[in-house]
N, C-alpha and C positions, 0 to 999 in steps of 0.2 A: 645534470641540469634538465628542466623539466621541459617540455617541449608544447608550445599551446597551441599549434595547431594541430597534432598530436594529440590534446585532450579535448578540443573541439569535436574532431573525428567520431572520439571515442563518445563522448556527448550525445551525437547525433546518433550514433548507430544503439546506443544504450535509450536514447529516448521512442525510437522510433520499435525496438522491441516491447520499449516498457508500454507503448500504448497499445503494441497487439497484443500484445499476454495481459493486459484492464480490457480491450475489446473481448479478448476470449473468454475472459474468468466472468464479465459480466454475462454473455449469453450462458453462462453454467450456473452461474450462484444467483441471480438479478430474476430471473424466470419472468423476464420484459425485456421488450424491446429496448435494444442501447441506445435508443432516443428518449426511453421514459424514462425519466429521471427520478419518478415516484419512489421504485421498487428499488433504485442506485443503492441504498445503501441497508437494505433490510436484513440480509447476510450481517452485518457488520456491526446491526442495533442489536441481536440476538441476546448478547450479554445484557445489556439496559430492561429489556422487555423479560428475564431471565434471573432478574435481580441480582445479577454478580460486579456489574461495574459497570462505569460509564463507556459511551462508543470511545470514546477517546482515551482511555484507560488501554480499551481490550484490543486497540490498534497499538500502542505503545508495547504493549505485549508480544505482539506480533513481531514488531521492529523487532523488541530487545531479542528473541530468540532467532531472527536473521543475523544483527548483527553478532550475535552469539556462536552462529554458527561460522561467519567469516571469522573470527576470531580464532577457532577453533583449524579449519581447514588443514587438512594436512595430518588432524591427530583425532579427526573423527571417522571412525572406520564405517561408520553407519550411514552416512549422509554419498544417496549416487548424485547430489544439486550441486551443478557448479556454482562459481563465485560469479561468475555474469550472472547467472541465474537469481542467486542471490541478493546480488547490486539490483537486479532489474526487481525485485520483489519488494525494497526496503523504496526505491523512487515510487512503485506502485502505492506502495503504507500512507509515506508523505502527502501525494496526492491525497489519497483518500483521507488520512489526517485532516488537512485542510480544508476538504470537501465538508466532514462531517462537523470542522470547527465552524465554515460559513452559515451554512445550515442548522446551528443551535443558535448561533449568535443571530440570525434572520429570526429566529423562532422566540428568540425573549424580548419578554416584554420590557419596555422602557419605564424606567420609576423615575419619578422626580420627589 
């Protein structure tokens, strides 16, 4: 039986990595300040600008080969990423997912 304070816990300590591992990756790939939100997701338009797919395509992509690699665990001899690691990478996507859904959808125009 499953235990929810138990997966609260775990919640909490998985969120609160997942935002220093987005605060770090932002000072690496973002080449701005983690308040400027301009340059948040230029890393991640790469593919669009690149003509190979959409941001949200090339994030989906991402996921699938995290959760590819959870799936795997245990029969991949190549991978030294743990599964926290992993878990906190795929909460990282989602965010960003949604970041980059808001921000298209703020960006189209309204037709009637």
């Amino acid at each position: 039986m499953g235990d929810m304070s138990r997966r609260l816990n775990i919640f909490d300590a998985l969120t609160i990595k997942a935002r220093e591992v987005m605060e770090s990756r932002a000072a690496k790939y973002c080449k701005a300040n983690i308040n400027n939100r301009e340059d948040a997701n230029k890393n991640i338009r790469a593919c669009e600008h690149a003509g190979i797919c959409s941001a949200t395509t090339g994030i989906m992509i991402r996921m699938y080969d995290k959760l590819a690699r959870l799936a795997n665990i245990g029969n991949d001899e190549f991978t030294d990423e743990s599964v926290e690691d992993t878990v906190v990478d795929v909460i990282n996507y989602a965010i960003i997912l949604y970041d980059v859904f808001l921000e298209d959808k703020a960006n189209t125009p309204v037709t009637t």
